[in-house]
C-alpha positions as CSV (number, residue, x, y, z in Angstrom):
1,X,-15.6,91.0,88.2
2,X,-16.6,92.6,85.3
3,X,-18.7,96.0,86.3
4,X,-22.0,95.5,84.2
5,X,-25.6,97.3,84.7
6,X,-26.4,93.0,85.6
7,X,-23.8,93.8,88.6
8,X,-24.2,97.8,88.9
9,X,-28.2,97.7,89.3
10,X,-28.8,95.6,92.2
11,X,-25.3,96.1,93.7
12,X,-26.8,99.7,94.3
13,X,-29.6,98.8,96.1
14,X,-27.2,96.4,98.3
15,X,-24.6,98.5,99.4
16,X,-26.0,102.2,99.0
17,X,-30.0,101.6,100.2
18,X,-29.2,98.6,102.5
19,X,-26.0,99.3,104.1
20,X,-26.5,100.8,107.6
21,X,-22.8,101.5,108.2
22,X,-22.4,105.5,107.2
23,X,-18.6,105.1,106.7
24,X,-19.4,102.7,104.4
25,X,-21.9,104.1,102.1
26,X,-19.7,107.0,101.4
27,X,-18.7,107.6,98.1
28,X,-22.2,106.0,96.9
29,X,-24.7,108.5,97.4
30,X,-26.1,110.8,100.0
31,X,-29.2,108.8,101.6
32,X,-31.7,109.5,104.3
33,X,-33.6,106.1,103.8
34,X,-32.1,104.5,106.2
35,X,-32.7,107.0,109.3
36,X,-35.8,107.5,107.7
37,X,-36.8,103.9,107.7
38,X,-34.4,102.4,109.8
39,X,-34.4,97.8,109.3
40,X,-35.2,98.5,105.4
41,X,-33.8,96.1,103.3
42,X,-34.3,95.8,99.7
43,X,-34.8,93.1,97.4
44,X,-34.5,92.7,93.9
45,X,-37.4,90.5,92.6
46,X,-36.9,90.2,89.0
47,X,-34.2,89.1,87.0
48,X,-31.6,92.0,85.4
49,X,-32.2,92.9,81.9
50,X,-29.8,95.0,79.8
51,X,-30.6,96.1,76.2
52,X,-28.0,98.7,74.4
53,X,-26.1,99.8,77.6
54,X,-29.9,100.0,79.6
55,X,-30.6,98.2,82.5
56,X,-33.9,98.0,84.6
57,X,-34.5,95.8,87.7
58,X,-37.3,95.2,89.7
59,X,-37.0,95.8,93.5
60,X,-39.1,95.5,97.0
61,X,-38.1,97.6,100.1
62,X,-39.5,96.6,104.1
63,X,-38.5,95.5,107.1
64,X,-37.0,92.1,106.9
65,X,-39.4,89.3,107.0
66,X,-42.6,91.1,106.6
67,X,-44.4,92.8,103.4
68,X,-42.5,95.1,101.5
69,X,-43.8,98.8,102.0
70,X,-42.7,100.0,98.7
71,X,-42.0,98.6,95.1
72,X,-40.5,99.6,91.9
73,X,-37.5,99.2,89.0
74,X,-34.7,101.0,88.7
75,X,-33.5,102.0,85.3
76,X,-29.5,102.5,84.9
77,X,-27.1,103.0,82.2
78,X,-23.3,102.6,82.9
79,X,-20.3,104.8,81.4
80,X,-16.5,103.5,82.5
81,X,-18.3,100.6,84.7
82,X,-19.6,103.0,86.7
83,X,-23.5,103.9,86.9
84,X,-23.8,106.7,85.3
85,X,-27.6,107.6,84.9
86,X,-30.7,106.0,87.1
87,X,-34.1,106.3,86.8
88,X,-36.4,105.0,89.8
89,X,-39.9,104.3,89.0
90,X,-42.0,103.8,92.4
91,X,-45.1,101.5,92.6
């Protein structure tokens, strides 16, 4: 699969922000979220858009099944398909 900011951006909030496995999740980022707000699970609720090498995405964060307790987009851009720079905006 090619490793685009379409693929990068939201396959960071999947495996880094909703993965509850530790071992898993290393190599990613260091990340309290989870034992912070333990059954978060976000969402991405707009469609990926790249312009230039920039991506931005939309996402929701709550427990699964109810309203989302936080929103925002994420703003990436990718050097040797990996992400190399991200903004987070939060709602």
């Amino acid at each position: 699969m090619e490793r685009n900011l379409a693929y990068l951006l939201p396959e960071n909030l999947y495996r880094v922000f909703n993965e509850t496995d530790l071992d898993k999740r290393k190599g990613a980022i260091a990340d309290a979220l989870q034992r912070q707000f333990p059954g978060s699970v976000f969402k991405v609720t707009s469609p990926i858009q790249e312009n230039f090498g920039v991506g931005r995405v939309s996402w929701e964060d709550g427990p699964l099944g109810r309203a989302a307790i936080a929103k925002g987009i994420d703003v990436g851009r990718m050097k040797d398909g990996k992400l190399f720079t991200l903004y987070v905006f939060i709602d």
